[in-house]
C-alpha positions in Angstrom: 18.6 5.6 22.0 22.2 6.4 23.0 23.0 7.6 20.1 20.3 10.2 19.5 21.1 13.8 20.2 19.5 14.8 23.8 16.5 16.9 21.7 15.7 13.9 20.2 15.6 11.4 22.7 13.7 14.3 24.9 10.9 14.2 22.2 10.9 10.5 22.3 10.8 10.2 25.9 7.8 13.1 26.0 6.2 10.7 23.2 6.5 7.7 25.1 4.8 9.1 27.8 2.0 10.9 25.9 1.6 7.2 24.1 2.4 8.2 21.0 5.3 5.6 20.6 3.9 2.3 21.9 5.0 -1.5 22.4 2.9 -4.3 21.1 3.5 -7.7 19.9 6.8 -7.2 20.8 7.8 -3.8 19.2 8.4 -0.4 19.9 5.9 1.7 17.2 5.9 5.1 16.5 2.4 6.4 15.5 3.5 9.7 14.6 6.3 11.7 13.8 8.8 12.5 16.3 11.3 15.1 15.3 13.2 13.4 12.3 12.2 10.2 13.0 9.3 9.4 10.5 5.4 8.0 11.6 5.5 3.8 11.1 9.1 3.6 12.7 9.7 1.0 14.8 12.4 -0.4 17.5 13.0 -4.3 18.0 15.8 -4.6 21.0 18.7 -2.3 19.0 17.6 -2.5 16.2 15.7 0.5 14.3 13.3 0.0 11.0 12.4 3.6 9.9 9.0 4.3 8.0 9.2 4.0 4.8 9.8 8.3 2.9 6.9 9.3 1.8 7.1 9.8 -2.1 6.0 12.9 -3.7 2.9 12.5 -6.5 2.6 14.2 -9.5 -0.6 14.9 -11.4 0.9 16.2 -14.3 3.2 13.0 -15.5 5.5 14.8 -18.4 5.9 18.1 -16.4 5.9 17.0 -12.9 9.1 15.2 -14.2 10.8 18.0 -15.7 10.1 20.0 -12.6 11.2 17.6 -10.4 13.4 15.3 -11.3 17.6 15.7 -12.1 18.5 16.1 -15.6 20.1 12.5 -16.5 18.8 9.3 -16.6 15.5 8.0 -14.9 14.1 4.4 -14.1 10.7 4.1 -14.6 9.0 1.0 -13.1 5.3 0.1 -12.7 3.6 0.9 -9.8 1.4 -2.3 -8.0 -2.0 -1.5 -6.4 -1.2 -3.8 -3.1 -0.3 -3.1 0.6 2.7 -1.9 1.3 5.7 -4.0 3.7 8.8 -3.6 5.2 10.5 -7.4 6.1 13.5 -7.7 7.7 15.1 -10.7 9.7 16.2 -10.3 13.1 16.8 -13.3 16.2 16.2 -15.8 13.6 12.8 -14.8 12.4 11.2 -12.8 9.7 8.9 -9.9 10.5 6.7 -8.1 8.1 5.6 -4.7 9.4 2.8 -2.6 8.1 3.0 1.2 6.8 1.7 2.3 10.0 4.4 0.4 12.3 2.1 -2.4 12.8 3.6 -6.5 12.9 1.6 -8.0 10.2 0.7 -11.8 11.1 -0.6 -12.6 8.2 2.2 -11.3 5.7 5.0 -12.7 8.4 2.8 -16.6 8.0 3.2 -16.1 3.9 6.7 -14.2 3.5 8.7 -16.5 6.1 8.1 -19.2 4.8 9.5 -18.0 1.0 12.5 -19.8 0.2 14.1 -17.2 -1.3 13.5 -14.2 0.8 15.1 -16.9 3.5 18.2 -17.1 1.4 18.3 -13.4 0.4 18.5 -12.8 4.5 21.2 -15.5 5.0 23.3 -13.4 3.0 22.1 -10.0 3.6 20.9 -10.1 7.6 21.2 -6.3 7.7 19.3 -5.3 4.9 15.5 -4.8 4.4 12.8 -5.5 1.8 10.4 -3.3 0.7 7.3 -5.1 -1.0 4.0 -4.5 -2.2 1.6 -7.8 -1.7 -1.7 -8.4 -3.7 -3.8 -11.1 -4.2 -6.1 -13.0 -1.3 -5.5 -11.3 1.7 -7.4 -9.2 3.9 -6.8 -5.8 2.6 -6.8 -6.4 -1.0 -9.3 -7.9 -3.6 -9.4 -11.5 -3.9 -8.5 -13.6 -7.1 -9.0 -17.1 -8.1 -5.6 -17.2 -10.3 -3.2 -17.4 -7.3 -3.1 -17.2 -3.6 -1.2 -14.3 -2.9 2.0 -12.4 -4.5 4.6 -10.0 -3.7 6.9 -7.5 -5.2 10.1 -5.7 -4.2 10.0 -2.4 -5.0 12.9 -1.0 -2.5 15.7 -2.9 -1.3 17.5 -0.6 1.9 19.6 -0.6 5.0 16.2 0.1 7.0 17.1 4.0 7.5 17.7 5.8 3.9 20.2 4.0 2.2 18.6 2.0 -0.5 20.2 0.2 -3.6 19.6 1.1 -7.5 17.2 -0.2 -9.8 19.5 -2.1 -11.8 21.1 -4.0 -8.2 17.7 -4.5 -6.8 17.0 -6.7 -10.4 19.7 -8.4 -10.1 19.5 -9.1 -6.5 15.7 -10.4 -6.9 17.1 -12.1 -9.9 19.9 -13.7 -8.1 17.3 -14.5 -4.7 13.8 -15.3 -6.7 12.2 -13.0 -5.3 9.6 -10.9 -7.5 10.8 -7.5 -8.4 8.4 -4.6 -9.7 8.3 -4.4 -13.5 11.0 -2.0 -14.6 9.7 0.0 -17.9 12.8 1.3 -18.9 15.1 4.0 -18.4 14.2 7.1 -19.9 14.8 11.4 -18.5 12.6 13.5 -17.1 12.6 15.7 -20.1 11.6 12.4 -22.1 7.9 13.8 -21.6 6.6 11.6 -25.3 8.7 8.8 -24.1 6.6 9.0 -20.5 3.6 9.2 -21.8 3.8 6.3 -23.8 5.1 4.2 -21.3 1.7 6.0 -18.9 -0.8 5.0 -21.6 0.0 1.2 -22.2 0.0 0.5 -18.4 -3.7 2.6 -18.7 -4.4 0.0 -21.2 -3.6 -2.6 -19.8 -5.5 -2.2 -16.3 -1.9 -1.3 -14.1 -2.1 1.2 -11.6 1.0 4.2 -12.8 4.5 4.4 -12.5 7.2 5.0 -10.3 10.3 7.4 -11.4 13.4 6.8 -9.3 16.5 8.2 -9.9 20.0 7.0 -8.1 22.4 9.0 -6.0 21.1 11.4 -5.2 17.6 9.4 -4.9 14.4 10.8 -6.4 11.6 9.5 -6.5 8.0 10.5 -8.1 5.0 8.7 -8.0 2.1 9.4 -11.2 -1.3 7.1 -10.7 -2.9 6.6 -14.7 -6.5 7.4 -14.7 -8.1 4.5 -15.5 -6.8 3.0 -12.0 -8.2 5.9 -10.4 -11.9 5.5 -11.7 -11.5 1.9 -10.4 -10.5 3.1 -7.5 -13.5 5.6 -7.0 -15.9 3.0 -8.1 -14.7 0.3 -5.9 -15.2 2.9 -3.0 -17.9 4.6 -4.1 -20.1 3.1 -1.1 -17.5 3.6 1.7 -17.7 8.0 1.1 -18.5 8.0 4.3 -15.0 5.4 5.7 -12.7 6.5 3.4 -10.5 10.0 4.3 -11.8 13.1 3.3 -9.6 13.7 0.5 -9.7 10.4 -1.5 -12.5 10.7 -3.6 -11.2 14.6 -4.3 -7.8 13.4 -5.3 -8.8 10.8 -7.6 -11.3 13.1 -9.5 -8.8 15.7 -9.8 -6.1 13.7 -11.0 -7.9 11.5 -13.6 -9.0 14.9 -15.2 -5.3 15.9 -15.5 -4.0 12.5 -16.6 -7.0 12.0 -19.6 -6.2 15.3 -20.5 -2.4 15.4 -20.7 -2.7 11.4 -22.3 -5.2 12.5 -25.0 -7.7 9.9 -24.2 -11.5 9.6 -24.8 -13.1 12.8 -22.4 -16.6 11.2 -23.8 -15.5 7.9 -23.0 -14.0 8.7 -19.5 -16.8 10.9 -18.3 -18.8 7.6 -18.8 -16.6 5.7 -16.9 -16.1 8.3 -14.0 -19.9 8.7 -13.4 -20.5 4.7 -13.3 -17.8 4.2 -11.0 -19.2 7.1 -8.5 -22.6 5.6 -8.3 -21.3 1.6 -8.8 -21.4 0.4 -5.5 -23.7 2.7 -3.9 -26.5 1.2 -6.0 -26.2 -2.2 -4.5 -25.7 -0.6 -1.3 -28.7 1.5 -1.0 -30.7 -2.0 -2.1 -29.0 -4.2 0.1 -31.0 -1.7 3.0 -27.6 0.6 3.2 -24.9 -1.7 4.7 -22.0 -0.9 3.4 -19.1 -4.2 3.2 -16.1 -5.6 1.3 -15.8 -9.9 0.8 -12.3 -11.1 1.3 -11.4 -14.9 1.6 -7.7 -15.4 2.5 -5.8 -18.8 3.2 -3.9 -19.2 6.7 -1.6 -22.0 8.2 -2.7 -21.5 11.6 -5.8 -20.5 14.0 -3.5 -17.8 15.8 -2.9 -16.0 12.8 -6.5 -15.3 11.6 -7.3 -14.7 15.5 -4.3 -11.9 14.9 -5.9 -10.6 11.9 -9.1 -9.9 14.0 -7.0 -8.4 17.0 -5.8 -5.8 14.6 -8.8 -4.6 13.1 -10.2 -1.4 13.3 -13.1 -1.0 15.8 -15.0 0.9 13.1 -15.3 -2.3 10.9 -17.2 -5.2 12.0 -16.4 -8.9 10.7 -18.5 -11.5 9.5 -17.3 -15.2 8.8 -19.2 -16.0 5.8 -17.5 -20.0 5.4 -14.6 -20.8 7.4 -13.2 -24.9 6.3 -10.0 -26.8 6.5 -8.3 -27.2 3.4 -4.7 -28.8 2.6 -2.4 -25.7 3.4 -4.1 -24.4 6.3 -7.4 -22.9 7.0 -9.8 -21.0 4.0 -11.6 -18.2 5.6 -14.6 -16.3 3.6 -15.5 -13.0 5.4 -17.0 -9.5 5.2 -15.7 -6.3 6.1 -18.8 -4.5 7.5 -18.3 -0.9 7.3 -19.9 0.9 10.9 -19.8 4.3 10.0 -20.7 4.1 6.5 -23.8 1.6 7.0 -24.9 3.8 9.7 -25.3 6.7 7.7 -26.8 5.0 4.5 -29.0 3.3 6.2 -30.3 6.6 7.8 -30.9 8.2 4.3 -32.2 5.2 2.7 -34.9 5.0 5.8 -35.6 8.7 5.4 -34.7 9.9 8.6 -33.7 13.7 8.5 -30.1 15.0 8.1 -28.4 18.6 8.9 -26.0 19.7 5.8 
């Protein structure tokens, strides 16, 4: 902190105090913003991993690139639907730390254990990786195809400094490590060009794009519609959990997307209106609990009793099958929403409710 400006370290001192920058498992978090110093930050001895920028969203894929973006050239590259990770290496271990400035156990047990993200730090101690991780873990859904996977979509100094498109390829390339799809390079005026590229990842079941541009850095985010419905159908029972604007967003913006893409309205409007009532059906017969099924594979005991430790208090967790298997420890269990049950189960019991 001796080299922040006194008005700085004054608000961080004030926020320390008013516990809005705390220390757990080790680390100094900041759960908010605190002057320039973004929400998800977090200290370990001297060393300082900012939160990740936020990245602005367009609605409007071929004009929200003209509008926003430099003239010159553009890298698109895919957008994954997975949690999001900063990993760096410091006293001789690998941490993974959440969006929100949290130590993820169960990303650290997977990712330190990767050859090659234990090469890429030999040679690049300094440097972080910014990944997106899907597959059987317990925030995304689960898949019988593989375990879990990640991809690097940033590759920084841990502040603002982050390397090209093209560098980051080559240093995935050079480290095996998975890098996020790149589309191609196209401009923002390329709107044809973008939409194409929009409409096949539709197809295909991806969740968008991302449009990065290098020195000085730009970057745009565009979700495709079809990901959206799949997103409001696969929530549709957790209204109640889910932030106020989510359901909003995604409504709005598939009715953008369809219409600047040309697709099906008919066909869409279908789509849309399953999705809204898709879970909630099942919900309202299973007596109005509302829950999620995840099954993850861990090496140790400590982690999964980690995973607990950082759950929400809202959520309650139920061990559905829980057996020792060669690689660690196969655990089956639901994510039962409080908030959300409580209030289905109300309306589906008929007790009276004020608008």
């Amino acid at each position: 902190m001796k080299t922040l400006n006194k008005e700085l370290r004054a608000k961080i001192l004030r926020a320390i105090r008013k516990g809005r920058i705390e220390e757990r498992d080790g680390l100094f978090r900041f759960s908010e913003r605190i002057g320039t110093i973004p929400r998800g930050t977090v200290v370990i001895e001297k060393r300082i991993i900012y939160g990740y920028p936020k990245i602005r969203r367009v609605f409007s894929l071929a004009d929200g690139a003209k509008h926003n973006l430099n003239p010159g050239e553009v890298w698109a590259e895919e957008k994954i639907d997975g949690f999001n990770l900063r990993v760096f290496y410091e006293n001789g271990r690998v941490y993974c730390i959440s969006r929100g400035g949290f130590l993820d156990y169960f990303a650290t047990e997977k990712i330190s254990s990767d050859l090659g993200v234990q090469k890429f730090f030999r040679d690049h101690p300094a440097s972080t990786l910014h990944m997106e991780m899907i597959g059987n873990t317990p925030y995304t859904t689960p898949t019988k195809k593989f375990d879990v996977k990640y991809y690097v979509f940033d590759i920084g100094n841990g502040k603002t400094r982050f390397v090209g498109p093209s560098e980051r390829k080559e240093l995935c390339k050079k480290y095996g490590l998975n890098c996020v799809p790149l589309l191609g390079k196209v401009t923002g005026e390329d709107g044809k060009k973008l939409k194409q590229i929009a409409s096949s990842i539709n197809k295909r079941g991806g969740e968008g794009i991302v449009l990065k541009q290098h020195l000085p850095r730009r970057v745009l985010k565009y979700v495709v519609p079809a990901s959206d419905i799949r997103d409001l159908g696969e929530c549709s029972a957790m209204i109640f959990d889910v932030p106020a604007g989510f359901m909003k967003q995604r409504i709005i913006r598939s009715a953008v997307s369809i219409n600047e893409l040309g697709l099906n309205k008919k066909e869409y409007d279908k789509m849309l209106g399953e999705a809204l009532h898709k879970h909630l059906y099942s919900t309202i017969k299973n007596g109005g609990e509302v829950s999620e099924t995840f099954e993850i594979l861990v090496k140790k005991e400590e982690t999964w009793n980690k995973i607990l430790e950082h759950m929400s208090s809202e959520v309650k967790i139920e061990i559905i099958s829980k057996k020792r298997e060669r690689g660690g420890i196969k655990i089956k269990f639901r994510k039962i929403y409080k908030k959300g049950s409580r209030k289905i189960r109300r309306a589906v019991e008929g007790y009276a409710q004020a608008d």
